[in-house]
C-alpha positions as CSV (number, residue, x, y, z in Angstrom):
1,X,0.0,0.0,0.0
2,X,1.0,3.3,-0.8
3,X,0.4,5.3,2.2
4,X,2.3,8.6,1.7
5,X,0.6,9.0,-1.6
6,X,-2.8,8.4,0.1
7,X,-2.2,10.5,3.2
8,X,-0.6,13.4,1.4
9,X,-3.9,12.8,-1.2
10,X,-6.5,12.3,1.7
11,X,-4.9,15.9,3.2
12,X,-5.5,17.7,0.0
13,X,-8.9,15.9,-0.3
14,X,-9.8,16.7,3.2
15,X,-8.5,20.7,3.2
16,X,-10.5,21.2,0.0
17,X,-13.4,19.6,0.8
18,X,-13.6,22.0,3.7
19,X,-13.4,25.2,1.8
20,X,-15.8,23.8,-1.3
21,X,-18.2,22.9,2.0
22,X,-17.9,26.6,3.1
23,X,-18.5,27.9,-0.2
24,X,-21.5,25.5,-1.3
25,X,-23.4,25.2,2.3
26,X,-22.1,28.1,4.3
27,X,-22.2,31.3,1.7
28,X,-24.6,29.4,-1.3
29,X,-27.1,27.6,0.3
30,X,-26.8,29.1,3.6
31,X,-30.2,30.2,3.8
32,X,-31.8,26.7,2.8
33,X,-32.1,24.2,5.4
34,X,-34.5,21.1,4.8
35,X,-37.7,21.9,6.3
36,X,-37.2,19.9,9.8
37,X,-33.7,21.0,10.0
38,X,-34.4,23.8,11.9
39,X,-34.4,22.3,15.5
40,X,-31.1,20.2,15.0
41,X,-28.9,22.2,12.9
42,X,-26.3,23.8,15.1
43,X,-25.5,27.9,14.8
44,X,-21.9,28.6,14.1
45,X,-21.3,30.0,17.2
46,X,-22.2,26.0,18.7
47,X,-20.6,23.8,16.0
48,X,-18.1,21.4,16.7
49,X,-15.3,22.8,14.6
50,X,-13.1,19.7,15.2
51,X,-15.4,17.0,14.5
52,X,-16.0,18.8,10.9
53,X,-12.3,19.2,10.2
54,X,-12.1,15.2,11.2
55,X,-15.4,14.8,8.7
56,X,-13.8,16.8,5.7
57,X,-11.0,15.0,6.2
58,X,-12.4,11.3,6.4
59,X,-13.7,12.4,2.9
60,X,-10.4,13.0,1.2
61,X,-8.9,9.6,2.7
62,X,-12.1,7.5,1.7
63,X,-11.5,9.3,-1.8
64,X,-7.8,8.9,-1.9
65,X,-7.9,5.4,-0.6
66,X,-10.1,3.9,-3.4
67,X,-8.4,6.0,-6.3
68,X,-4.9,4.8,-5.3
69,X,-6.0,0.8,-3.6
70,X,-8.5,0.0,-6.0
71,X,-9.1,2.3,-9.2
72,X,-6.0,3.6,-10.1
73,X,-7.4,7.2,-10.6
74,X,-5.2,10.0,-11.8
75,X,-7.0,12.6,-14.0
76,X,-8.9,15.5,-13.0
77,X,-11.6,14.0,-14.9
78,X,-11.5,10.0,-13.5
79,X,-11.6,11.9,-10.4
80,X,-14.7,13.9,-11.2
81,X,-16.3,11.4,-12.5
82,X,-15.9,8.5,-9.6
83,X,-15.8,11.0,-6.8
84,X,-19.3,12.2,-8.2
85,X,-20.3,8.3,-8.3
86,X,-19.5,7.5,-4.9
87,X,-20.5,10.6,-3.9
88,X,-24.0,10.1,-5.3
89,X,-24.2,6.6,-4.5
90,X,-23.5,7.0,-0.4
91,X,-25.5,10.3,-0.5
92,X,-28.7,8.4,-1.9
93,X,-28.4,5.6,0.4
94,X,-28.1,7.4,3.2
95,X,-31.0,10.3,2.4
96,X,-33.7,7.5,1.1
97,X,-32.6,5.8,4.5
98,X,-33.6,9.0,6.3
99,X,-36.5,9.7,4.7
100,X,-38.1,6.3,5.2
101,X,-37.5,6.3,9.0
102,X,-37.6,10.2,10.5
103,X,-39.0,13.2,9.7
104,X,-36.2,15.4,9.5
105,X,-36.5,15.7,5.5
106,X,-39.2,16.1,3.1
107,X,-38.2,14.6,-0.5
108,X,-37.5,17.8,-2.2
109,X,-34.5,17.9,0.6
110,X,-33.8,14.3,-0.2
111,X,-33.4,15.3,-3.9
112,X,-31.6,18.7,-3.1
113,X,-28.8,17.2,-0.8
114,X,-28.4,14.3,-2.8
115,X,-27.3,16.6,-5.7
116,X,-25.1,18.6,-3.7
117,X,-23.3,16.0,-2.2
118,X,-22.9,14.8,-5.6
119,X,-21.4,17.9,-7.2
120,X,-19.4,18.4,-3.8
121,X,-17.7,14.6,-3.7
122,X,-17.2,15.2,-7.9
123,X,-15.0,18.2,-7.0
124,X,-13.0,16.6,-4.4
125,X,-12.5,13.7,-6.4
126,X,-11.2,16.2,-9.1
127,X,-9.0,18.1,-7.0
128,X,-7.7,14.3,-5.5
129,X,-7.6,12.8,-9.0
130,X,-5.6,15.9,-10.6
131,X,-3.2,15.5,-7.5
132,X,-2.7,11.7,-8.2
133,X,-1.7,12.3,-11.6
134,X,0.2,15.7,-11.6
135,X,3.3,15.8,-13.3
136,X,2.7,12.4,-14.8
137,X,3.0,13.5,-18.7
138,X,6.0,15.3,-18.1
């Protein structure tokens, strides 16, 4: 196992999932919460700051583990393209779970986090993907 290439990748994946986070959910969609989100969701001045660094960063391992154990990913666009998958794939499953068993989302929430995490895991598996494979043409 490579494991410099996937923690230095998993670091990079984790750092810029953070910021793309920020930018999507805390200056884009800041002002859309699912409907019975509203008595859960945390303010900034209560969040748990080192629990969503750990998050971000769990991301860009998970990422950087499968492109570098398993896929042999190293484009910006393989990247894109199976970060979006998996991103999609573990979003879904996890939404449609929540759906069927609380009340904390109605399925226009379902549909609108499901895409986001989609587009959100696509550009971290770019950026992880493009980081893999820098320098390799040269």
């Amino acid at each position: 196992m490579n494991t410099q290439k996937i923690l230095i990748a998993g670091v990079i994946g984790g750092v810029f999932a953070f910021l793309a986070g920020f930018v999507i959910w805390g200056l884009l969609l800041k002002d859309v919460s699912p409907s019975g989100m509203a008595n859960v969701m945390r303010g900034d001045e209560n969040m748990v700051w080192w629990a969503l660094v750990v998050s971000n960063l769990l991301w860009g391992f998970l990422l950087a583990y499968i492109f570098v154990q398993w896929a042999n990913i190293s484009t910006l666009q393989g990247g894109a393209v199976a970060g979006g998958l998996l991103g999609f794939l573990i979003s879904a499953a996890y939404d449609t779970g929540m759906y069927s068993m609380t009340t904390l989302f109605e399925l226009k929430d379902v549909l609108m986090d499901i895409i986001t995490n989609t587009v959100w895991t696509a550009l971290i598996g770019a950026i992880i993907g493009w980081w893999l494979g820098r320098g390799a043409n040269k």
